[in-house]
N, C-alpha and C positions, 0 to 999 in steps of 0.2 A: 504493500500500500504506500510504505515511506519511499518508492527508491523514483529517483526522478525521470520525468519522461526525455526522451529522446527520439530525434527522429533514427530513421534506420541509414538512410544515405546522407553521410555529409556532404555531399553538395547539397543538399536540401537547404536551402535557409529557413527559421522560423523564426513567428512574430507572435508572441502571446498580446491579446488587446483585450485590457482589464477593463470590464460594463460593458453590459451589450441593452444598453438605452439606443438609442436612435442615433447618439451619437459614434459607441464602440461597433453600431451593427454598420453603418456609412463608412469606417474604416478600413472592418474588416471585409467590405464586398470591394472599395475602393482597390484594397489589395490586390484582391484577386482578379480583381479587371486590370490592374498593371503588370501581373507576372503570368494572366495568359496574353494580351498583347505581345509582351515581347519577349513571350514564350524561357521564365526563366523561371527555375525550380524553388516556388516558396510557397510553405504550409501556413497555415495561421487556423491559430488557437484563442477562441472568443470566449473569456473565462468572464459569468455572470454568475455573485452570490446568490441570486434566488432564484425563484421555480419557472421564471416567466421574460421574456426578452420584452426590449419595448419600453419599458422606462414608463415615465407615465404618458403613454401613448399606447390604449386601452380604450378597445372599443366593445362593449357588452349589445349581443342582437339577440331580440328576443320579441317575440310574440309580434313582429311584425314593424319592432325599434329597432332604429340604431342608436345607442346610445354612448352617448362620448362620456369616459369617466374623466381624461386629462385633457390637453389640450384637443379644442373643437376642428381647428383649421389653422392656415399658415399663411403667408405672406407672400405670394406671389412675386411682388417685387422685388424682393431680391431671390434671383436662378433656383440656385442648390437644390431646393427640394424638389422642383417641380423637373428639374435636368435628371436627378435621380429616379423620378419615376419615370420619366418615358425612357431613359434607360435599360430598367428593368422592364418595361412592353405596358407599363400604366399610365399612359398618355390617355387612355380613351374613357377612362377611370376619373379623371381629374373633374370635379366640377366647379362651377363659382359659386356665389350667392344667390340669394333670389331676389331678382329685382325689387320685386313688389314691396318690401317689406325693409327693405334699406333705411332704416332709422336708428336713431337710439336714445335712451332716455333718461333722465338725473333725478334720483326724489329729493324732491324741495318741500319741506315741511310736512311730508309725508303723505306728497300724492305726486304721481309723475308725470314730468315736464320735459317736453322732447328738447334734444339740445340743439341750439338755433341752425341753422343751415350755413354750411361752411366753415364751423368751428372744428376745429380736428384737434383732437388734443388736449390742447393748452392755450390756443390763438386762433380767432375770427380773420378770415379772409375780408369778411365784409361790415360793419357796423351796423347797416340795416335789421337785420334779423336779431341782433343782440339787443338794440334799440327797444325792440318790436317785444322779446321775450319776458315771460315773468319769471325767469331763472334769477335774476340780478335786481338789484332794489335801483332807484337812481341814480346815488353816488353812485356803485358800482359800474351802472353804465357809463356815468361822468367819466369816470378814473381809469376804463375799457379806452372809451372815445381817445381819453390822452396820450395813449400809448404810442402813436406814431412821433409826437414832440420831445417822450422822454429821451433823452441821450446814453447812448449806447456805452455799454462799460466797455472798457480799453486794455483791463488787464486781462491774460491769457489763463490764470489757474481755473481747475474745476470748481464748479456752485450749486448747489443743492438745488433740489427743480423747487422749494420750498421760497430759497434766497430769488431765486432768476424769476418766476410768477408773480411774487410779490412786487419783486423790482420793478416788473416789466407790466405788466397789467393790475396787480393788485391783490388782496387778500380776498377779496369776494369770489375770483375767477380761480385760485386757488382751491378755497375751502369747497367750492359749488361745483367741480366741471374737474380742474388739473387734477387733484389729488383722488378723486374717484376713479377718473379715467387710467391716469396710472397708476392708480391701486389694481385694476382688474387687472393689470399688465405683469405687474412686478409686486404684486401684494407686501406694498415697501412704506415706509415712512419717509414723508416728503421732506423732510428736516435731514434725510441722510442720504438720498438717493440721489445718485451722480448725474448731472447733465450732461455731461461728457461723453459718459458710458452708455446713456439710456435715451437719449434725445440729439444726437450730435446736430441734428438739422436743423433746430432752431434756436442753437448758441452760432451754428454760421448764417444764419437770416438775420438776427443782430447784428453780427458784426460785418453784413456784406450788405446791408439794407438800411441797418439801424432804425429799426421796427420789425417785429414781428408782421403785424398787419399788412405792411407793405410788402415782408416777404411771400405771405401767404398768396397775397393778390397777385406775386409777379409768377410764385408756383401755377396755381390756377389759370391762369392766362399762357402758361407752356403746357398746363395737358390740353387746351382748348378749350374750357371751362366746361369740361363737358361730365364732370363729378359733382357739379356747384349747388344742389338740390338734396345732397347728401350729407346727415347728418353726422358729426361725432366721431367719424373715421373714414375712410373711402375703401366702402366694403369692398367694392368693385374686383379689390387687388387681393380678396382673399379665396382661397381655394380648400375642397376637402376633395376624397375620394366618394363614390359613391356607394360603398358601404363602409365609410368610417373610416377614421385615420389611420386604425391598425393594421390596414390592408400593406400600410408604407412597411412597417416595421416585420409584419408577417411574411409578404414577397419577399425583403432582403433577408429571414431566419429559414423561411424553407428552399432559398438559392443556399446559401452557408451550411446549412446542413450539418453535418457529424464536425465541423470544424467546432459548434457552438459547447459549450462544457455548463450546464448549469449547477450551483451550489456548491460553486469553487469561489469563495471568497480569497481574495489574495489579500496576508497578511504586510507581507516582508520582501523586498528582491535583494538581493547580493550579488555581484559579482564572481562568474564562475568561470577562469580561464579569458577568453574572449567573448565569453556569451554571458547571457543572465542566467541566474537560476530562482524560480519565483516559489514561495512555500504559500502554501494554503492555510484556512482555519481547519481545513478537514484533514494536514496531517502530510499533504501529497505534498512532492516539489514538480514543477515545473522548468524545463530547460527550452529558452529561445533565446535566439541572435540578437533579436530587439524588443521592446515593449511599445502598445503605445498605450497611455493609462487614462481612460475616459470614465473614469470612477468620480464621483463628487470630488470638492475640494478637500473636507477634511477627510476623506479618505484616502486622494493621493496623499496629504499631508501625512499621513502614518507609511502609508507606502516608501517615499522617498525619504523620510526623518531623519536616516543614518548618513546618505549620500550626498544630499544636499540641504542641509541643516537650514541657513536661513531660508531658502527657497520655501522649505516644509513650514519652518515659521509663517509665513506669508499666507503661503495655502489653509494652516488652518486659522490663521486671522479673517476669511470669508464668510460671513458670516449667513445663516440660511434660515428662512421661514417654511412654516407648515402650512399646509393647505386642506379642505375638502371641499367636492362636489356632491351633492344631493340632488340626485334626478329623478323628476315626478311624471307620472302619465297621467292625463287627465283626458274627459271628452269635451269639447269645444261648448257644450253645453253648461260646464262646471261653469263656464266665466260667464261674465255679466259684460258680452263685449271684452276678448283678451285683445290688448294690447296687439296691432299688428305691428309689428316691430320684432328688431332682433332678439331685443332686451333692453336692459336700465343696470346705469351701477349706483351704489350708493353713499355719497361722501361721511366720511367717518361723523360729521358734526352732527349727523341725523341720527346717531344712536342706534342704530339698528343690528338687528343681531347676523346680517348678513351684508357681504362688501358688492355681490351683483347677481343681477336672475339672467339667463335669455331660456328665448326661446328655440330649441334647436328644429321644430319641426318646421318655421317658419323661415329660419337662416337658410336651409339647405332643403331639398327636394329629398324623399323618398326618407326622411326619418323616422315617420310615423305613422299609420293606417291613417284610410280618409275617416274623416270627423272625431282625430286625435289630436292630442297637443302632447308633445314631449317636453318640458321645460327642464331648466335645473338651477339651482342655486352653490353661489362661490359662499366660502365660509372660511375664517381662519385669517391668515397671513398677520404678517406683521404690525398691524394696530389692533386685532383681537386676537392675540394670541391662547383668550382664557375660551375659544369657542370649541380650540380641539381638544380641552381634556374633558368635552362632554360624552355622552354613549351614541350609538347609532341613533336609539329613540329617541332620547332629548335634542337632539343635533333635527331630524326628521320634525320633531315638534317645533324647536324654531323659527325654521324654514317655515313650517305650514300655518305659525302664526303672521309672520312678515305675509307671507303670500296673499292671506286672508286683509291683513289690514293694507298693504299698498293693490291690491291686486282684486279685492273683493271675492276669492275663490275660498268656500267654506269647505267644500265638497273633499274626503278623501280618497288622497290621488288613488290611481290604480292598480299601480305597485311603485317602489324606491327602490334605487341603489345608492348606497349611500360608497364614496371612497375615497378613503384617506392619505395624503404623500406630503408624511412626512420630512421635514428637513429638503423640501422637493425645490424650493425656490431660494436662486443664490441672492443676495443684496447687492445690487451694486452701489456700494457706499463714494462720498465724495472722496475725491486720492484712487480709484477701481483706476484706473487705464494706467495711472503710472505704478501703482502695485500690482498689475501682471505684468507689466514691460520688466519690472524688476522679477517677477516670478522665471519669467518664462530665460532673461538671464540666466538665473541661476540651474534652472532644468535644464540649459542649453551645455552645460559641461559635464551633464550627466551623459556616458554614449551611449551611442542607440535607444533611445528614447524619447520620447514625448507625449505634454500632455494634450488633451482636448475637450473640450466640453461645453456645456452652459455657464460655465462659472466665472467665464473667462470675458469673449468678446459677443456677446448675445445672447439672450437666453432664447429668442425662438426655433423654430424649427431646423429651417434652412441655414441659421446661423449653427445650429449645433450639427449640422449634417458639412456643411462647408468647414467645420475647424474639425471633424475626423479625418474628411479630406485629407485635406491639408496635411494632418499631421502623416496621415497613409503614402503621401506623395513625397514627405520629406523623410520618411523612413528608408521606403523604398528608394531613393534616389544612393542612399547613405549603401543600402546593402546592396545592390544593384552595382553601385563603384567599386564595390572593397573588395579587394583580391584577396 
């Protein structure tokens, strides 16, 4: 059981790649698509502690659902993910949104208020519609309207989206609209969440416009204003598959196949000769040429702790939040008029025991039998952190209290899935870009290795599929030269 594995021909190379979330599974097919191109002999070994590949990218069908436990859909606009699947022949798989239903909504005092048209984010493209809204009191609006006059800060360090909102538009557009909106993102505190790392677009719309507003309006006028009607984000650009997100994760574990190893936690790696040698919690070792470690941050942190000491310091200074999803079935009858829309988040000053609801059956086609509604609610993250030491039940009560009071639905739902991910969300705190530039230093004199993941430079999809890449490409390139 103890003695470590080996391949049988040494000209074999091999690559253990520790997680096989979305990001270790992107790597390890990544591999394999470079060493059958140019036909060069290398194994890879996709070592996952638990029972199940996919990370939380988890889709549950059932009774005629699809129901998404983790993330819903991705981001089109940036390649990776969507390159990766027609890749793998799920180009015809891919779907958008639904037009119809392209809104989204803020609770204001505790009933929901669509967010003006053309606001994305954190900043109005147009004043009009903010003018128009009872999201914002008048000052609010006054201190919106000024934002084109304020002058643009000049120094280059990171600022809290907390510092830059207020700065930039105000405490109202804050507390009402930015901090819900990237709560549902990054379920972070806006007092520590990086602009740098999490917004880069519009800390350079300030400094290349010196307005937000003006920069919105010069974006919107390069895609042809042809999203301008569109509330809260530009759904346009998001994508699922059509049967659930886990189709992505599931194609690349059943192309991988017998390479996948599950309930091989890896403890420790050491140096063995010119290769690695990796030990398990389960007792086994492992032997490969290279790693690449898409394990969470404090995880590689223990991983790497011996080798590269400060590096390891860093990694586990990231610091992560907990999450759940609670997904309800109901029949379209339950609602008194549901909400046509995607969904609604909802800003922490509201008190509520939940940070956003959608509705998945109305986002995407084919979610849910006709005269069904799928919905589900966000629960957890980092400004309630006291929601997850509750039970299934009381977590399900919650939920179906909020639902009842902002939503008017008494009716119990049809069935729930309630699921919990843990420690699932990294923080990107202010100082994040220049504490991985310093991490990835110090991982960089570690040989044959590297890291990847969401911990790093994105927590979305495509961002965690492009830095397996990545790191697949820069392995490979290393054992592909080495005589």
């Amino acid at each position: 059981m103890g003695e470590p594995q080996t391949g049988t021909d040494p000209q074999i190379k091999r690559v253990a790649v520790i997680g096989a979330g979305i990001t270790g599974l992107a790597a390890a097919y990544r591999l394999r698509e470079l060493a059958a191109a140019r036909e060069f002999p290398l194994e890879v070994e996709l070592l996952e502690r638990g029972a199940r590949c996919g990370g939380a990218l988890e889709t549950i069908r059932r009774d005629g659902f699809v129901i998404e436990t983790g993330a819903d859909s991705f981001l089109s606009e940036k390649p990776a993910a969507a390159e990766l699947a027609r890749r793998l022949g799920l180009g015809a798989e891919l779907i958008p949104t639904r037009e119809t239903y392209r809104k989204t909504f803020v609770v204001r005092a505790g009933r929901l208020v669509e967010i003006p048209a053309g606001f994305s984010l954190l900043a109005p493209a147009h004043l009009g519609p903010v003018l128009r809204s009872p999201l914002f009191s008048p000052l609010g609006k006054l201190r919106i309207a000024m934002e084109p006059f304020i002058a643009a800060r000049t120094g280059g360090d990171d600022e809290s989206l907390d510092s830059f909102v207020t700065r930039r538009l105000g405490r109202e557009v804050l507390d009402r609209v930015a901090q819900a909106l990237a709560g549902g993102i990054y379920t972070a505190d806006p007092k520590r969440l990086s602009m740098a790392a999490t917004m880069p677009r519009f800390v350079e719309m300030e400094r290349r416009y010196g307005s937000l507003v003006k920069g919105m309006r010069a974006a919107e006028n390069a895609r042809a204003a042809k999203t301008s009607d569109v509330s809260g984000a530009r759904w346009s650009l998001f994508q699922s598959f059509r049967n659930g997100m886990a189709t992505l994760p599931e194609t690349l574990a059943a192309r991988l196949g017998t390479s996948i190893r599950k309930g091989a936690q890896v403890i420790t790696m050491a140096r063995n000769g010119d290769a690695w040698r990796l030990a398990t919690a389960g007792g086994d070792s492992i032997d490969a040429d290279a790693v690449i470690c898409s394990a969470p941050a404090y995880a590689a942190s223990r991983i790497v702790a011996t080798l590269a000491p400060v590096a390891a310091k860093m990694l586990g200074e990231i610091g992560y939040a907990s999450a759940a999803t609670v997904n309800m079935t109901f029949r379209e009858s339950d609602f008194d008029g549901p909400p046509r829309a995607f969904g609604f988040v909802v800003p922490a000053i509201e008190r509520r025991r939940i940070i956003a609801g959608s509705f998945s059956s109305f986002k995407f086609e084919g979610r849910a039998p006709a005269g069904a509604i799928l919905a589900r609610a966000f629960v957890g993250g980092e400004m309630s952190r006291e929601m997850m030491s509750l039970s299934d039940d009381d977590m399900i009560a919650a939920v179906r209290d909020e639902f009842r009071a902002l939503l008017g639905v008494s009716v119990a739902p049809g069935f729930t899935e309630v699921r919990r991910w843990p420690d699932s969300m990294p923080q990107y705190e202010v100082g994040h870009l220049a504490r991985v530039a310093e991490i990835e230093r110090g991982v960089a004199e570690i040989p044959a290795f590297a890291i990847a993941g969401a911990a790093y430079r994105g927590v979305g999809i495509p961002d965690c599929v492009r830095s397996g890449e990545d790191a697949a490409d820069a392995i490979f390139a290393k054992l592909s030269t080495t005589k």
